[in-house]
N, C-alpha and C positions, 0 to 999 in steps of 0.2 A: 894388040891388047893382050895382056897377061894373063894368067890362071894363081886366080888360091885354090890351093886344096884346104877343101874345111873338112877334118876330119870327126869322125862320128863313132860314139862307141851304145848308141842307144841310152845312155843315163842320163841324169838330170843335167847333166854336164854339157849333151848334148844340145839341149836347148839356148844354154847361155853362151855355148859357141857360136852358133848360125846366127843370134843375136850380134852378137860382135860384126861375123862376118859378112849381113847385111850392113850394117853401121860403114863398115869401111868400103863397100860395093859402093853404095851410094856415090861416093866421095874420089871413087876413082874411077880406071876402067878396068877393073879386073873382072875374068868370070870367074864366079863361083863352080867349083865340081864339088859337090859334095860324096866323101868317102868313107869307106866305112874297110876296116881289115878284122875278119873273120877268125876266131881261133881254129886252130884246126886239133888241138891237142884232146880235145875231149873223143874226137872218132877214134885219134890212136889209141887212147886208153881204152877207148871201148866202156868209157862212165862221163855218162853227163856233170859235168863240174857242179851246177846247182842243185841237183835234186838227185844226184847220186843214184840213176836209173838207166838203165842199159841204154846206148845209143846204137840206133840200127842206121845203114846208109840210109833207108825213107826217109825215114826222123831229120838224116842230118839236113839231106837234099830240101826238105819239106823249110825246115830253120832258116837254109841260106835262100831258099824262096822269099818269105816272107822278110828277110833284112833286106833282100833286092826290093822288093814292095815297097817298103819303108821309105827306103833312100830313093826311087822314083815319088812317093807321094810328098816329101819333102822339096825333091828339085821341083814338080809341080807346082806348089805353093810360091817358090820362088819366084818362078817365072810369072806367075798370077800377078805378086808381086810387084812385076816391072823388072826384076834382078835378070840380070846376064848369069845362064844357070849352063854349064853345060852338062854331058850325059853323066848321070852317078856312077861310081865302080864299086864296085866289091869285090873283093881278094880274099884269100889263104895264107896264112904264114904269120911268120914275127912279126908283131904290130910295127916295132920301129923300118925294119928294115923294107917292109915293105912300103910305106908311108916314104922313105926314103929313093925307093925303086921307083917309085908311082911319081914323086915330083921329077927325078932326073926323067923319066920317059916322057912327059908332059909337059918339058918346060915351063915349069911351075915355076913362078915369079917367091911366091911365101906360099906357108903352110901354116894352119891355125889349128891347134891343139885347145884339150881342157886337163885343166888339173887338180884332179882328185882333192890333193892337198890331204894325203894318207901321212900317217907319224913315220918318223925315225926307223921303227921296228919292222913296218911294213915294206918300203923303200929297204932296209938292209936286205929281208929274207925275198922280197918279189922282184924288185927294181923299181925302175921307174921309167916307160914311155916315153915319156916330156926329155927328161933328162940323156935318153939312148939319142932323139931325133936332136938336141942341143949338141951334143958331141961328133953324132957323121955326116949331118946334113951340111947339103951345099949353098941348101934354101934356107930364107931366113925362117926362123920358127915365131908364130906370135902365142904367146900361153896368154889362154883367159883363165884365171881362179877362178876355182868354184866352192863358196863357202857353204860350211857345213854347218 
């Protein structure tokens, strides 16, 4: 039996991903793991990206507590479910490469992503996730759009 990694970024996105990625649970035998990859650039900078307020190690350790929360209350549901769910991960680092690390280490069959579906301007100056995990992965990638 395979693994999707469903990845998870906490947005609305998120929900219409684990949406999909029960749809195709059903219908196969894949487990779901759901993941989730952590930025780490706001500790370096020493400023929280949203709200522009000092980030202390508590702070962060307290943040990546509660995303670990998350992504256990989520594979719960799952498995409540009926879904083949295995243990969620949480990581540190480049969204892609790490989403990338994570399916090679877990013989990860696919990987299911969401997509923003951000303009031109945003994709030139930020990138683009989707598009990084399309170019190095080994695993197929499924994008679910998420309208805005």
């Amino acid at each position: 039996m395979g693994e999707l990694l469903v990845c998870v970024d906490f947005s609305d996105a998120s929900d219409r991903v684990i949406t999909a990625a029960v749809r195709l649970a059903a219908s196969t035998n894949l487990t779901l793991r759901v993941i989730h990859v952590a930025a780490s650039e706001s500790e370096l900078a020493g400023y929280d990206n949203e709200s522009f307020e000092a980030t202390t190690p508590d702070k962060r350790a307290g943040a990546l507590r509660d995303e670990h929360a998350t992504l256990e209350a989520i594979t719960d549901r799952l498995r409540t479910a009926g879904i083949d769910a295995a243990d969620p991960a949480i990581v540190m680092g480049h969204t892609a490469k790490e989403i990338v690390r994570l399916a090679h280490d877990s013989d990860a069959e696919l990987i299911m992503v969401g997509s923003h579906g951000h303009g031109g301007i945003h994709h030139l100056l930020v990138g683009s996730v989707t598009e990084d995990l399309l170019r190095h992965s080994s695993v197929p990638v499924i994008v679910v759009p998420v309208r805005q």
